[in-house]
Structure formats: structure tokens, C-alpha cells
C-alpha positions as CSV (number, residue, x, y, z in Angstrom):
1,X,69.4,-18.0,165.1
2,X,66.8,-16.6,167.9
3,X,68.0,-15.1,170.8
4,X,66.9,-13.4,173.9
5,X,70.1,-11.8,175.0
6,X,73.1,-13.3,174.7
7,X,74.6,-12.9,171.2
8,X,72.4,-9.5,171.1
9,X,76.5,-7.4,172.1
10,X,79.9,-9.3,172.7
11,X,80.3,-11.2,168.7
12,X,81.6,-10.1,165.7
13,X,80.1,-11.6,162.3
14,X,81.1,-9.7,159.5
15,X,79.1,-12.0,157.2
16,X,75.4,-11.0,159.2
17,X,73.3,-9.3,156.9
18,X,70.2,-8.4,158.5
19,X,68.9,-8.6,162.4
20,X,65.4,-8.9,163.0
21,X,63.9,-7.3,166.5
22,X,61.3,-7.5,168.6
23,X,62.3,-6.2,171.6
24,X,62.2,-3.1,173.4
25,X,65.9,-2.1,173.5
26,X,67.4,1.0,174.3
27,X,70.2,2.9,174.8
28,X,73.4,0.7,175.0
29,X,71.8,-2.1,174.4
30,X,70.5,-1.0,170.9
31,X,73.5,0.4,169.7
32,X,75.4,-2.9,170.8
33,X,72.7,-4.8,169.3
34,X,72.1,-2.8,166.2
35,X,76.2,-2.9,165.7
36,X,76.3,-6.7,165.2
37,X,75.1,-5.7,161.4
38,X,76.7,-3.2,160.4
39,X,79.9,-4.4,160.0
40,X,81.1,-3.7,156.3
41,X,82.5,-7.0,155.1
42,X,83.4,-6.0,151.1
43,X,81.8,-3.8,149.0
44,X,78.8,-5.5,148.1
45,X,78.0,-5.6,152.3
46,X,78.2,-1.7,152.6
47,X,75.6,-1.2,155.7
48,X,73.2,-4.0,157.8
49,X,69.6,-4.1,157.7
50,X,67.3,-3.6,160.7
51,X,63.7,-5.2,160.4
52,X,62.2,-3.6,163.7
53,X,58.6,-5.0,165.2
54,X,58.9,-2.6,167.5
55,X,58.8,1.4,167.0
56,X,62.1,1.8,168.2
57,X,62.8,5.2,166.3
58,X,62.8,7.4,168.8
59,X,64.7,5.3,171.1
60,X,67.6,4.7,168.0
61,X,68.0,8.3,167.7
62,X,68.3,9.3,171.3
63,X,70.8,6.4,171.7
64,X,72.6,7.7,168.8
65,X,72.5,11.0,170.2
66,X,73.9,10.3,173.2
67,X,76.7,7.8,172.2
68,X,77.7,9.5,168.9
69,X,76.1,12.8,167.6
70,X,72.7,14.2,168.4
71,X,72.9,14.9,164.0
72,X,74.3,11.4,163.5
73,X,70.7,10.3,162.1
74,X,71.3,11.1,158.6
75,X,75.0,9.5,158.6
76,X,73.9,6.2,160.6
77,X,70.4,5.5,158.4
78,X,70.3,4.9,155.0
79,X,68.0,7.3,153.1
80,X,64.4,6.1,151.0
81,X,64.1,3.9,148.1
82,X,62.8,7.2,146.2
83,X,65.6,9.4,147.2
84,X,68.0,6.9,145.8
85,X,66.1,6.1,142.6
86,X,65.2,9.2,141.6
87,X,67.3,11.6,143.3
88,X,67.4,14.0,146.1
89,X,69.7,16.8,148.0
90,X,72.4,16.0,150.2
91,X,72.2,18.1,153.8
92,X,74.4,20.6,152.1
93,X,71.5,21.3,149.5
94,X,73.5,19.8,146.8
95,X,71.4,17.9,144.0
96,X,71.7,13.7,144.3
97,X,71.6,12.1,141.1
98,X,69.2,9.2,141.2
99,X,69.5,5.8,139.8
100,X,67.3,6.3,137.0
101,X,68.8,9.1,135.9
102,X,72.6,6.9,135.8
103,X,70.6,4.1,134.0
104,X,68.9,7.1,131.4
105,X,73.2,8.6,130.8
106,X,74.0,5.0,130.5
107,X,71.9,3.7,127.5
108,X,71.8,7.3,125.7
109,X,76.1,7.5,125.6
110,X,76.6,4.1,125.5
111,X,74.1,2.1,123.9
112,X,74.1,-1.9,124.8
113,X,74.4,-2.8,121.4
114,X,77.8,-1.1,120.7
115,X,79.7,-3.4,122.1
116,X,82.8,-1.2,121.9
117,X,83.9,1.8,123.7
118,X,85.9,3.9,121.6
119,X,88.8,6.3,123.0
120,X,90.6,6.3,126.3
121,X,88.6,9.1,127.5
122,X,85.1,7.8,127.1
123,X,86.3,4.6,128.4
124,X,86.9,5.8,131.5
125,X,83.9,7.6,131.5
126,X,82.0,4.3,131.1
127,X,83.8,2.7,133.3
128,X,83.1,5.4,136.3
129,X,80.0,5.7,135.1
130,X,78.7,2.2,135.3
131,X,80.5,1.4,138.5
132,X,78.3,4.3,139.9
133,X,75.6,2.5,138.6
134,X,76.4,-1.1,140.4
135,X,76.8,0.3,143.4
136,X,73.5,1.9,143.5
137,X,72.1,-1.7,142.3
138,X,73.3,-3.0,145.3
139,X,72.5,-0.2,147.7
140,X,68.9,-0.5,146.2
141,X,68.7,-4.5,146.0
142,X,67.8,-3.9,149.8
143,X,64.4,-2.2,149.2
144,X,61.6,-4.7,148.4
145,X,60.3,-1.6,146.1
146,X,63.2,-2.1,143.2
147,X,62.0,-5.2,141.9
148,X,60.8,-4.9,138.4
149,X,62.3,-1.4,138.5
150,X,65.4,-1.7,137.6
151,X,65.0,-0.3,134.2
152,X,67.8,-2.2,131.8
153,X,67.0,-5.4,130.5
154,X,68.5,-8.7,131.6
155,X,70.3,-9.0,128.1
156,X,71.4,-5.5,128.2
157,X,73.0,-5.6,131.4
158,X,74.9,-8.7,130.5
159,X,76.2,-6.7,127.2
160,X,77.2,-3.6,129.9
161,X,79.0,-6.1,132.1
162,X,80.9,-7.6,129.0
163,X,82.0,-4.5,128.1
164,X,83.2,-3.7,131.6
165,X,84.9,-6.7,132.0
166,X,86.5,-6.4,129.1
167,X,87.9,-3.3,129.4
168,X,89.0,-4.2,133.1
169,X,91.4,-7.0,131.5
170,X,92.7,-4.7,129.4
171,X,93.3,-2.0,131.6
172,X,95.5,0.2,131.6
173,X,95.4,1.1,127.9
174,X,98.9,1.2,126.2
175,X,100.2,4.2,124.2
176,X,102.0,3.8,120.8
177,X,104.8,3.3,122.3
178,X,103.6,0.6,124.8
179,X,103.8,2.9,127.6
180,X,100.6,2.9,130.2
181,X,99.1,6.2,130.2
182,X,98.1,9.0,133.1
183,X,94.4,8.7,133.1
184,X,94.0,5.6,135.1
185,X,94.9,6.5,138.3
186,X,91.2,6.9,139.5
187,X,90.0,4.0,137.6
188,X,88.3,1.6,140.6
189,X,86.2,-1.7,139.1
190,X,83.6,-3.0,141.5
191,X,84.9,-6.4,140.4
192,X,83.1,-8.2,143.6
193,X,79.7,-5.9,142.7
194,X,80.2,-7.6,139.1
195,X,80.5,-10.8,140.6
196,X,77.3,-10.8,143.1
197,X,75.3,-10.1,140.0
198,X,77.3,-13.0,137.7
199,X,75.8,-15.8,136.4
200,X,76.8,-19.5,137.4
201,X,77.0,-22.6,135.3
202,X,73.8,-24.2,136.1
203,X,72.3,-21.4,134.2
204,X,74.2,-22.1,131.5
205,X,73.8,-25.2,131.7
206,X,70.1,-24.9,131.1
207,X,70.9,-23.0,128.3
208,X,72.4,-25.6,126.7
209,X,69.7,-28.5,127.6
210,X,67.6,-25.8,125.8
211,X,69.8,-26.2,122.8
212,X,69.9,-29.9,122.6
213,X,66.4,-30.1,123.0
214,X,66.5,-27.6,120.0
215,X,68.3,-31.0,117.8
216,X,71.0,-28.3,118.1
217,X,69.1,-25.7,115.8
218,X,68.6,-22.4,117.6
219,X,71.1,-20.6,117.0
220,X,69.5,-17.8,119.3
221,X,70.1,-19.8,122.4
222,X,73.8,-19.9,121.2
223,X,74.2,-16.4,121.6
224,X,72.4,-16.2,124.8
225,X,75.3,-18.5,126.0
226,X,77.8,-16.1,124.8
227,X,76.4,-13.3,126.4
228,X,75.8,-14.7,129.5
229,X,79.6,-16.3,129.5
230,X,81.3,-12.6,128.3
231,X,79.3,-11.2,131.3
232,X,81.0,-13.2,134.0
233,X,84.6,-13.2,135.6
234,X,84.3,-16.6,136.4
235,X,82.7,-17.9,133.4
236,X,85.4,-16.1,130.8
237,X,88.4,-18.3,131.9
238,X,86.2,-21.5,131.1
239,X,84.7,-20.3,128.0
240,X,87.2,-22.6,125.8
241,X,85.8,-25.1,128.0
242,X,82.0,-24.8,127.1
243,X,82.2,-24.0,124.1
244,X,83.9,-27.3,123.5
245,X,81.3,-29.0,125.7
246,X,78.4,-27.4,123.7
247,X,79.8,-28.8,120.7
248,X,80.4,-32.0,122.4
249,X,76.7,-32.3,123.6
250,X,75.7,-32.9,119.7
251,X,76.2,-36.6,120.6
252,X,74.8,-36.7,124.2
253,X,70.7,-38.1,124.6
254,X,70.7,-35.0,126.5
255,X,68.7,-36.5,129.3
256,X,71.7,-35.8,132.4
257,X,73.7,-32.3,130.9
258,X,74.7,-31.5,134.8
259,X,76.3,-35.0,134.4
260,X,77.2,-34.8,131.0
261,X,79.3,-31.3,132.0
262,X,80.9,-33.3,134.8
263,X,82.1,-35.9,133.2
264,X,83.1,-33.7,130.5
265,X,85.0,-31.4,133.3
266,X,86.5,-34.2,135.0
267,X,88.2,-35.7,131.5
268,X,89.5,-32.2,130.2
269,X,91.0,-31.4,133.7
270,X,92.8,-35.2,133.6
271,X,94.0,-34.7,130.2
272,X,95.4,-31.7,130.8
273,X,97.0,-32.3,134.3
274,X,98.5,-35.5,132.6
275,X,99.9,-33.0,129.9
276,X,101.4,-30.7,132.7
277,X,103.1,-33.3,134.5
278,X,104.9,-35.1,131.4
279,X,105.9,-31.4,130.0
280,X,107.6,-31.0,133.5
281,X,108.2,-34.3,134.0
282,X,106.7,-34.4,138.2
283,X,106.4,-36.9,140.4
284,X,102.5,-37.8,139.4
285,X,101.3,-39.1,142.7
286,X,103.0,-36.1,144.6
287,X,101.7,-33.5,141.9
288,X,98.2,-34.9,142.3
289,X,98.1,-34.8,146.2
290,X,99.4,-31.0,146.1
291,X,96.7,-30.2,143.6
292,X,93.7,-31.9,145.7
293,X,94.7,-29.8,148.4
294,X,95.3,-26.8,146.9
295,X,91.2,-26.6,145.1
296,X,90.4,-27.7,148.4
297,X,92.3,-24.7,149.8
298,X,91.4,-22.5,146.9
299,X,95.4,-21.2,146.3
300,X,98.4,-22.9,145.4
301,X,100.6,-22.4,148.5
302,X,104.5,-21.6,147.3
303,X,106.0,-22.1,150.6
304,X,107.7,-24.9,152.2
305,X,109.1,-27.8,149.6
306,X,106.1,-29.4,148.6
307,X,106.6,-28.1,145.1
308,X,110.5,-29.4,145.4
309,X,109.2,-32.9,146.1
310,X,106.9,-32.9,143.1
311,X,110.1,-31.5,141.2
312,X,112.4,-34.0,138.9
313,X,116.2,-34.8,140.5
314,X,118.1,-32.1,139.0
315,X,122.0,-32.8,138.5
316,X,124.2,-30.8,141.1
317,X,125.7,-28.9,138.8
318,X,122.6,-27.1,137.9
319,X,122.7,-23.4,138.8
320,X,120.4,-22.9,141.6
321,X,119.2,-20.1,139.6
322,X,118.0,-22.4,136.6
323,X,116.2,-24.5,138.7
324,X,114.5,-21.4,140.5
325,X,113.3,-20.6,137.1
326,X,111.9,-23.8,136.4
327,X,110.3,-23.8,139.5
328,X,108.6,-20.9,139.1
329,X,107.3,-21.8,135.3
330,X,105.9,-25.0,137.4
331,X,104.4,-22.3,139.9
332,X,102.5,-20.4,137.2
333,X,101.4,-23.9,134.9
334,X,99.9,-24.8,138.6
335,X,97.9,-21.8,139.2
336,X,96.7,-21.0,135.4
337,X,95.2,-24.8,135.7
């Protein structure tokens, strides 16, 4: 979008990453301008970027000074790409650690190939640990300098984010007696940090046109899969469901995978929606309608009686609560598919 004036103040898009000016602004009008950025959306969008043409410096910090704090500079800006990789002080004189030293604790405490984090207490640890370390990823993903610096290998950080994820499913840990216990209460995973960095089926899917075109030999490319599928939120819940597909593709020409996997997709999700709705016995076109709606809404809405109307006539003397509990069993059979 270029603009003169106009949506330079007055809009709010949490979503806009980075403005680009060339345009002698000051004073009001640069902070209003510079503002439309810097709205933090999640944690991946912690700050904006500016891209100036002009050298609007001085002009940013005597705006700054004037409508906030005439020491705001170091608060509003975000520091170098060499501060944050290798470290620096903070204005207090306190020592920074940098990325490279996070990346160096990383791989000497908890080597890649481990797989395993033993102990509640080193768990944690790791967890804090390497959550420090995504979020200095993403700070630093904004400086052109980082690329080809980022000092773990691709594999590597694929066996950290495994790790990671696995432990965040199974978090809290359980005592002997099944209890959760007190160390968690500072435990934070950057689950959307994790999930900017995942990897997406088309990639996998690669992976396994690789493998075909291997007459199904390299075993190597197998575990790449694995890897890359442990790695990912999104990718774990339908692991089942590649792995299947993978073993399917033995008797596939291999020449359309991305259609291959659809079709694939398409007749595991009828076979098991036609399992759901004899189980429960629903009202198949009603059950199908609510669905189609609900992927395109991305949630399974519980209000209102469009679950009711998918339900089975139950006999009036059925205790309301019974038939609250089978709703509800319907509820969570609708979500998990």
C-alpha cells in the first residue's frame, strides 16, 4: 500500500509488520506514523520495523523527547544485531547474555542427540532455557545480518523443538502419587514462537516424493520425516496419518504425491466421520453441514441447538442429565476429529 498521507495516523493494523518512509516527517506526525507498526500482535510480533530513506534520527528522538521521555531512545529502538548476538550491558551496567552464548549452554547441557531430559529440575531448565533462545531467534530474524549465523543445524533444531514439545504435552510432571508438583508455576512455552518456525506438509510431502523416487529404499529420508513431524504442533496430531500415507505411497506411480495425500486425506476423514456418526448414531446430512462450517470457522461452536438437531430422538424418560453427557461425549468426538 503507498500512501501520501492519509493512512500515515488514524488506523489500527495490528498485523503491519514493517513501514517503509520517505518522507520528511516530524514531530506528531512521526510518532503517529511510526505508531501504525508497533502494535504487538502475539509474541512472535514483539516490535515494528522502520525502513527510513530519510535521516529522520534526529527528528525520531526529539519527537520522542518531547511526547514521551527525552531518555526514551533506548526503550523505544531496538538495540544492534551485535549487541543481541553476542551480548552487551543493559543501561544499568549489567552484562546481556548474547545469543551465541544461549546457543553454546544449549548444545554443551543438552546435546541434540539425547533426546531425553532427565529430572524435573533440568527440564525446566531446558525448557527456560530454550524458550530464551526462540525468542532471541525471532528478535534477530529482523536483522538481514543473522542469516547463515544462526549456529545450530537445521536437524538439530528440529531434535530441540521435539524435545520441547514433548515435554510441553506432558507438562506438568506428576509425582508418585500422581500429584502435579510446585516447580511449574514459571514454566511459559513460546508455543506460537515454535509454530512460526514449524514445518508444513508440503515439505514433508517432498520428503516423501524423495522416498518413492528412492523405490522406497532410503531409510534416511524416513527419519528426516520423523524428525521434521516430532518437531511440529501441527504435524504431531496427524502423524498416524502420514505415516499410514507413507506406507500407502508403496503402490502410488508417484508422479502427483500433493494429490496422492489429498485423496488419501479426503478418504481417511470420510471413513472416519462415517464411523463417528454410526457410533452416535446422528443425523448424517445435519452432522455433515455442522462440520463444513465449523473447519470453515476453525472451532466447533457449542451454543445454540445445532448439536441437538444432529442428536438421535431420545425417549422422554431420559434424564436430562444422561443426555447432557452424551452430548458432550458428541462435543469432544467433534472437536478431536
Amino acid at each position: 500500500l503507498i500512501v501520501v498521507n492519509m493512512f500515515l495516523t488514524g488506523f489500527d493494523a495490528t498485523t503491519l509488520n514493517t513501514l517503509w518512509v520517505d518522507k520528511n516527517l516530524k514531530m506528531h506526525g512521526l510518532i503517529q506514523a511510526f505508531s501504525r507498526t508497533n502494535r504487538i500482535l502475539n509474541s512472535i510480533k514483539t516490535y515494528g520495523n522502520i525502513v527510513c530513506f530519510r535521516r529522520l534520527q534526529p527528528r525520531m528522538e526529539s519527537a520522542i523527547a518531547l511526547f514521551g521521555d527525552r531518555d526514551a531512545s533506548s526503550i523505544v529502538l531496538v538495540r544492534t544485531f551485535k549487541e543481541y548476538y553476542y551480548g552487551c550491558r543493559d543501561d544499568d551496567g549489567k552484562p546481556v547474555r548474547g545469543y551465541i552464548d544461549m546457543i553454546a549452554e544449549l548444545q554443551e547441557k543438552y546435546p541434540a542427540s539425547e533426546h531425553q531430559i532427565i529430572g524435573e529440575k533440568n527440564q525446566k531448565n531446558f525448557i527456560m532455557l530454550f524458550g530464551a533462545v526462540l525468542r532471541m531467534r525471532n528478535l534477530l530474524s529482523c536483522f538481514d545480518e543473522f542469516v547463515g549465523k544462526e549456529g545450530i543445524s537445521e536437524r538439530d533444531m528440529q531434535d530441540y523443538l521435539s524435545i520441547y514439545e514433548d515435554l510441553r504435552q506432558n507438562w506438568p510432571p506428576k509425582g508418585p502419587e500422581g500429584e502435579k508438583t510446585d516447580i511449574t508455576d514459571d514454566v511459559v512455552f513460546e508455543v506460537e514462537l515454535v509454530k512460526q518456525i514449524e514445518v508444513n506438509i508440503d515439505y514433508i510431502l517432498m520428503l516423501v516424493k524423495q522416498y518413492h523416487d528412492s523405490n522406497c529404499e532410503d531409510k534416511e529420508i524416513l527419519v528426516t520425516i520423523q524428525k521434521a513431524v516430532d518437531s511440529s504442533p501441527t504435524l504431531r496430531s496427524k502423524k498416524k496419518l502420514i505415516e499410514a500415507f507413507i506406507e500407502d505411497v508403496n503402490d502410488s506411480d508417484g508422479n502427483d504425491i500433493i494429490g496422492d495425500w489429498n485423496d488419501f486425506v479426503f478418504e481417511k476423514r470420510e471413513e472416519e466421520l462415517e464411523d463417528i456418526i454410526k457410533a452416535e448414531k446422528l443425523k448424517p446430512e445435519a452432522t455433515r453441514n455442522f462440520l463444513e462450517n465449523a473447519f470453515q470457522q476453525g472451532e466447533i461452536k457449542t451454543a445454540g441447538t445445532d448439536i441437538d438437531s444432529m442428536m438421535p430422538p431420545v425417549s422422554r424418560f431420559t434424564k436430562n442429565n444422561k443426555r447432557e453427557e452424551k452430548k458432550m461425549g458428541i462435543i469432544d468426538r467433534l472437536k478431536a476429529f
